[in-house]
N, C-alpha and C positions, 0 to 999 in steps of 0.2 A: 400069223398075226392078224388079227380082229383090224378093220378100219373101223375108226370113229365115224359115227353119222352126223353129220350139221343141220342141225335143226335150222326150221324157216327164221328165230332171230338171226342165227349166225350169219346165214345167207345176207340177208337185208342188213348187217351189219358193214360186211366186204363188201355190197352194193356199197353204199352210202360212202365207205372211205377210200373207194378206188374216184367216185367221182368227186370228191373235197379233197383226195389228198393233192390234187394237181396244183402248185404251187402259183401257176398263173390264175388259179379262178379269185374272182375278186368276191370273199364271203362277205361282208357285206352286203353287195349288189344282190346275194343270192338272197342276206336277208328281207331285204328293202323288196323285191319279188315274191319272197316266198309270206309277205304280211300286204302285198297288193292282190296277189292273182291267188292266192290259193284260200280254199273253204277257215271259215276261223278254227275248225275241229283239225284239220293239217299243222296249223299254227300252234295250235295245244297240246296234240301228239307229237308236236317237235318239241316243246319245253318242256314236256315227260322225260323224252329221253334224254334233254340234255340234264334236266336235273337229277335223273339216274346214276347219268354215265358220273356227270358231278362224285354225288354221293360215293361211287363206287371206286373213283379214281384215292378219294379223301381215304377210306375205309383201309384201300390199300397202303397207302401211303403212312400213316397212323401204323397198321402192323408192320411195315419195314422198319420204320423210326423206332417200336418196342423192340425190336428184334436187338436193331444197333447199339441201346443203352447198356 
């Protein structure tokens, strides 16, 4: 059997949600930090993704609901 290979998104995806899924971080504060100390192109390449993930979550969501009717 073949192993799948994880491209560098996937990678920096599992980054990113092993450090936000920890239930004590306070996401605000990250935001309120991450719109003080980081370059304004950090701040715009984080509301890419999330307006991706957005989209993608809806998309899904949208063919489960066709499926169910």
């Amino acid at each position: 059997m073949r192993r799948r290979i994880t491209t560098d998104e996937e990678k920096v995806v599992n980054v990113i949600a092993k450090l936000i899924g920890h239930l004590s971080i306070d996401l605000d504060r990250i935001g309120e930090h991450l719109a003080r100390s980081a370059p304004t192109v950090i701040y715009n390449r984080f509301m890419i993704i999330a307006e991706a993930a957005k989209a993608e979550k809806e998309k899904r969501h949208d063919r489960t609901n066709s499926i169910h009717e």
